[in-house]
C-alpha positions in Angstrom: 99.5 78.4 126.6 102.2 77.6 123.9 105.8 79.3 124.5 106.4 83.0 122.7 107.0 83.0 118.9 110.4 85.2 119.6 111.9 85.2 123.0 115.2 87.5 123.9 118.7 85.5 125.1 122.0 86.6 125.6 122.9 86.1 121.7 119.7 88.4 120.6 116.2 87.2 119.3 115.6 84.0 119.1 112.8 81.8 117.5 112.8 78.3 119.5 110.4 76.7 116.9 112.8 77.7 113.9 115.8 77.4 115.5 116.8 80.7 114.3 118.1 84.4 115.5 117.4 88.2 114.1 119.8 89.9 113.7 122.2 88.2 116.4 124.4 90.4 118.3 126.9 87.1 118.8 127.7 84.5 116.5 124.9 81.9 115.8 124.5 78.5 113.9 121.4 80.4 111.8 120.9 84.3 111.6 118.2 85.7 109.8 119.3 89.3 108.6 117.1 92.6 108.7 119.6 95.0 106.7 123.5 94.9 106.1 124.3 98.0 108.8 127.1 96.7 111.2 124.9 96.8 114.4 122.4 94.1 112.7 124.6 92.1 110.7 127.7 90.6 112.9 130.4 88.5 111.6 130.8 84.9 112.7 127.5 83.3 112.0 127.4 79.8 110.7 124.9 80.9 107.8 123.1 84.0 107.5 119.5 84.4 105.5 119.1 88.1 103.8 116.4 89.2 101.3 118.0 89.2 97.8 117.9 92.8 97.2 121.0 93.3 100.2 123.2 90.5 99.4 125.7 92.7 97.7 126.1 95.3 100.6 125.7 92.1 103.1 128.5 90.2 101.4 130.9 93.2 101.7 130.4 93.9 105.3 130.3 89.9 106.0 133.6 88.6 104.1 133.5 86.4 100.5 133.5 83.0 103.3 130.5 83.9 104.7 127.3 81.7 104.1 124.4 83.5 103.1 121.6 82.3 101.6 119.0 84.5 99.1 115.2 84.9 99.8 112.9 87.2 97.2 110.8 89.7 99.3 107.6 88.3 100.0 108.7 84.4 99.4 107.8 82.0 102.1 110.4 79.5 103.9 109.2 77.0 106.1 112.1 76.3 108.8 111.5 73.8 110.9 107.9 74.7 112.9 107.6 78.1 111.5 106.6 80.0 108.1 109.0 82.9 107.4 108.9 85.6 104.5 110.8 88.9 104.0 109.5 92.1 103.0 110.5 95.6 102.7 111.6 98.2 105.3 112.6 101.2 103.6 115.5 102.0 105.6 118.5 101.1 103.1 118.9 98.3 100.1 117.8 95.1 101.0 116.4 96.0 104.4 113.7 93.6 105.2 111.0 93.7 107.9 110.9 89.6 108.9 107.4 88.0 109.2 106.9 84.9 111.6 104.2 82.8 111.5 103.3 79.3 114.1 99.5 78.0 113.8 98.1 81.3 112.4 100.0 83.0 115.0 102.5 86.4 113.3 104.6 88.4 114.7 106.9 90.8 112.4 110.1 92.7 113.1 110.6 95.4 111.9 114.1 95.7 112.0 114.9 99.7 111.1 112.6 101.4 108.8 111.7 104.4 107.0 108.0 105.9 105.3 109.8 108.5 103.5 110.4 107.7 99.8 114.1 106.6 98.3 115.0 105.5 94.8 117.6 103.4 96.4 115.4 100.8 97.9 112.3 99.4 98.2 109.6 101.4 99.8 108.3 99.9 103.0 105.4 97.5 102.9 103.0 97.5 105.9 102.5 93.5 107.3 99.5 92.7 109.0 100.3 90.7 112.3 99.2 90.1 116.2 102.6 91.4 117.2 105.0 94.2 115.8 108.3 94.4 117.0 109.5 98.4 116.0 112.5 100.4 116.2 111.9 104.0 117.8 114.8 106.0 116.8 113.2 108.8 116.9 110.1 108.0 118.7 109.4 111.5 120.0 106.9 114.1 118.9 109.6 116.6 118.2 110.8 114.5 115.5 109.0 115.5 112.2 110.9 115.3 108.9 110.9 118.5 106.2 110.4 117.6 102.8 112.9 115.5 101.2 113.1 118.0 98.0 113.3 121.1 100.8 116.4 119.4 102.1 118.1 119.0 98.2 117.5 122.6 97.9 119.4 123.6 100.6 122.6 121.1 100.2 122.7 122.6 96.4 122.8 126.0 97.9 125.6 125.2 100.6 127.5 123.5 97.2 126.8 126.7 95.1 127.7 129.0 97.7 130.9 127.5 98.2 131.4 127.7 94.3 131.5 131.4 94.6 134.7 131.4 97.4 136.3 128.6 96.0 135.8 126.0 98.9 135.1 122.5 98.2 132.0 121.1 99.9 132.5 117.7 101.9 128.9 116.1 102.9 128.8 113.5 105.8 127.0 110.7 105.4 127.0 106.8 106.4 128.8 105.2 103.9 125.8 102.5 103.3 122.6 104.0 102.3 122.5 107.3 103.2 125.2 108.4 100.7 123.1 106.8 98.2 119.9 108.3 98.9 121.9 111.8 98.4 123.6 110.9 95.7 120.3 109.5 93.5 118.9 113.3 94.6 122.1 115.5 93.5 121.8 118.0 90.6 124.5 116.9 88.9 125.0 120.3 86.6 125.9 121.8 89.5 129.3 120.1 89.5 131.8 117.2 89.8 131.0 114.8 92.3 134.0 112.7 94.2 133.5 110.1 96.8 135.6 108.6 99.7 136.4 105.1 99.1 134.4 103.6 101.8 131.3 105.2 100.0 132.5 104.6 96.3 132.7 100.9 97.0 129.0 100.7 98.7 128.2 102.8 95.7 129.5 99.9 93.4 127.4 97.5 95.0 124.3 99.1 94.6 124.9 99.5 90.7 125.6 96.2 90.8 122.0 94.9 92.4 120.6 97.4 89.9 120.1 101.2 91.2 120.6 104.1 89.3 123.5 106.3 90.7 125.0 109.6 89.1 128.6 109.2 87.8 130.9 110.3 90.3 135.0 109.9 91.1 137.1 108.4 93.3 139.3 110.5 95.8 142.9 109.4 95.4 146.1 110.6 96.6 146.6 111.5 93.6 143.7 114.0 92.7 145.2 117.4 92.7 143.3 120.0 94.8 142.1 122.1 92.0 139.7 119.3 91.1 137.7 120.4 93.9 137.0 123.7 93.9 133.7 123.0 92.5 133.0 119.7 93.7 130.7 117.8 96.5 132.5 115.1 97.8 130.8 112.3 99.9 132.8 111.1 102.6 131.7 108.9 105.8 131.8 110.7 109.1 135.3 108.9 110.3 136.5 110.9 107.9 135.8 114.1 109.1 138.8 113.9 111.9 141.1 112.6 109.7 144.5 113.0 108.0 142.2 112.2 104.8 140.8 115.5 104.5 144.4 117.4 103.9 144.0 116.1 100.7 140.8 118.1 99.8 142.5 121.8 100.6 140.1 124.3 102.5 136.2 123.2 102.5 133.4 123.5 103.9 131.4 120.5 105.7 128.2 119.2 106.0 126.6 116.5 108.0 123.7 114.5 107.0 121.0 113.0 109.7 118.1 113.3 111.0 119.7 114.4 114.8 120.8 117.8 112.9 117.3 118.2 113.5 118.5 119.3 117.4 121.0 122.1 117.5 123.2 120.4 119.9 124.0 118.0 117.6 125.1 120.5 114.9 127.2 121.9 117.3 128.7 118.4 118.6 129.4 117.9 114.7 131.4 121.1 114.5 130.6 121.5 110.8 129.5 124.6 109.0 125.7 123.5 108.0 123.7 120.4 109.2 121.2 118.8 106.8 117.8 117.3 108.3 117.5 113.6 106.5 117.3 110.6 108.0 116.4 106.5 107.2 114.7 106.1 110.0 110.8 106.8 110.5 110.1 110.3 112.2 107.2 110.1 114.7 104.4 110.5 112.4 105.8 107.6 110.2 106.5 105.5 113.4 103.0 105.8 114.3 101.2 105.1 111.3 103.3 102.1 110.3 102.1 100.7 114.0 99.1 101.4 113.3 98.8 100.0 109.4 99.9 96.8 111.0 96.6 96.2 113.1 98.9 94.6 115.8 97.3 94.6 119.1 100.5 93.8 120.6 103.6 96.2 120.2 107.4 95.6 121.5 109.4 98.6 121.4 112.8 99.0 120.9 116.2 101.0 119.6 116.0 104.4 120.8 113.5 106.7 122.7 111.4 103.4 124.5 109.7 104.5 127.0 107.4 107.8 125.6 106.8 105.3 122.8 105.2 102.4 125.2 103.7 105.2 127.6 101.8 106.4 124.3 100.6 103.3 122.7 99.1 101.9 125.5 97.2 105.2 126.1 96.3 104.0 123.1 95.0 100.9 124.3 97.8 98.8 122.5 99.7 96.2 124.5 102.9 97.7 124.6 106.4 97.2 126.5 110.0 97.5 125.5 112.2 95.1 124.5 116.2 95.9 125.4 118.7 95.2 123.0 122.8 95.8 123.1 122.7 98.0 119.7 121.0 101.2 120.1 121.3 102.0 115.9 120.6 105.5 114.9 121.3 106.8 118.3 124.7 106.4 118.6 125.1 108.3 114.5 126.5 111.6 116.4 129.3 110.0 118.4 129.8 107.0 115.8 133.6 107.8 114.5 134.0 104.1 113.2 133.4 103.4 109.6 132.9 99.3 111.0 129.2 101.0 112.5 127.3 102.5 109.5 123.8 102.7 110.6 122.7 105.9 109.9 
């Protein structure tokens, strides 16, 4: 019996036939990149290979010395004894699911992914394969997302209602992807829109790979008060704690993820109205995308493991979890560092 196609070390998974790791939690002499979120993409790496769609956002995160190279979605590499090819996940620009393939043998990883549509990326592309490697954020039952447009409604109701008492509304978001998604869904006539810096200059990269974004305005020092009486500002949630928000005079906040889904978590947030949107997949989406991918064999991992293996073989699927150091999505409630934007 030949050796596994992916195997997991100390420095993350690793492909011994292509001499390469995904999304190395350690620096490697080859890294093959799933999205540009700080808890897939580490700093140090020899050379890094990222689908061409996330090569802006990766590039920021990474430095202007890092080595990356480019590969189209869907574009085959042979390295050394393997085929590789990219395609999308959904989850954020440039997010990629990675497909293996030794002797007819696949496995894909998924890396994190979403089912839920977004103008600001791809939308994610189901890969046949004998084994799926998944993320399961939110791999619980409970978790079932409302209706994008549902959510819109109510964060243009929270900015209007502020309107009418003069606050200023302040959404939390992840500065990478998630403050895009909201942004491409604002209604803009309802007023100005300002954004921190750490999400105005994620929100320059993605008009520079292409995506359509509303206008919107830098928060300075020197942006008098007044300008936001009737303005949603976007602002990462290391913000939310911080001498930053003197500038923006009395507000009220909101916070953006799919964990405002649990109460606690509202509370944790100790904002005034929590909005239910995530970029991960909620159950439903998890298990369809398992089960679009005909793999007979499925490694679990990121988040709520063990209902998710428990359920799948139930199924009759080979399942079992697969432990990594970065936990993604979960850690989006306590996360205060702007270096950790994976939600």
């Amino acid at each position: 019996m030949s050796a596994p196609l992916l195997t997991l070390t100390d420095a993350g998974l690793y492909c011994p036939d292509g001499d390469f790791f995904i999304d190395p939690w350690q620096p490697v002499s080859r890294a093959v990149i799933t999205h540009a979120h700080a808890d897939h993409a580490r700093p140090g790496s020899a050379s890094y290979l990222s689908a061409q769609d996330g090569v802006s956002v990766l590039r920021h995160r990474l430095g202007p010395y890092a080595q990356i190279d480019a590969l189209p979605y869907g574009d085959t590499q042979q390295i050394i004894g393997v085929r590789l090819s990219l395609h999308p996940a959904g989850h954020i620009l440039g997010s990629a699911q990675v497909r293996v393939e030794r002797g007819g043998e696949v496995w894909v990883v998924s890396g994190d992914y979403k089912t839920a549509p977004d103008p600001t990326c791809r939308p994610f592309e189901p890969i046949r394969c004998h084994t799926f490697v998944t993320e399961s954020t939110f791999g619980l039952p409970i978790y079932r997302w409302p209706a994008e447009q549902e959510i819109f409604e109510q964060i243009h109701a929270f900015w209007r209602e502020n309107q009418e008492v003069g606050l200023a509304t302040v959404i939390f978001a992840y500065s990478l992807g998630k403050a895009q998604r909201i942004l491409a869904g604002l209604d803009t006539s309802i007023g100005p829109i300002y954004c921190h810096g750490a999400v105005d200059s994620m929100n320059q990269r993605y008009r520079e790979t292409g995506i359509s974004l509303p206008p919107t305005t830098l928060v300075t020092e020197e942006t008098h008060k007044d300008a936001f009486c009737r303005a949603l500002i976007l602002a990462p949630p290391s913000a939310q704690r911080s001498p930053w928000t003197r500038r923006l005079g009395d507000y009220a906040g909101g916070f953006v993820s799919g964990w405002m889904l649990i109460r606690g978590a509202r509370r944790r947030r100790v904002v005034e109205r929590g909005f239910v949107l995530s970029d991960h997949a909620d159950w439903p989406g998890l298990l369809s995308s398992i089960e679009a991918t005909g793999a007979q064999r499925v490694l679990v991992t990121h988040g709520h493991i063990v209902p998710m293996v428990q359920w799948l073989r139930e199924k009759g699927l080979e399942a079992h979890g697969l432990q990594t150091r970065f936990e993604g999505e979960l850690d989006e409630v306590s996360e205060e560092s702007e270096s950790k934007t994976n939600v």
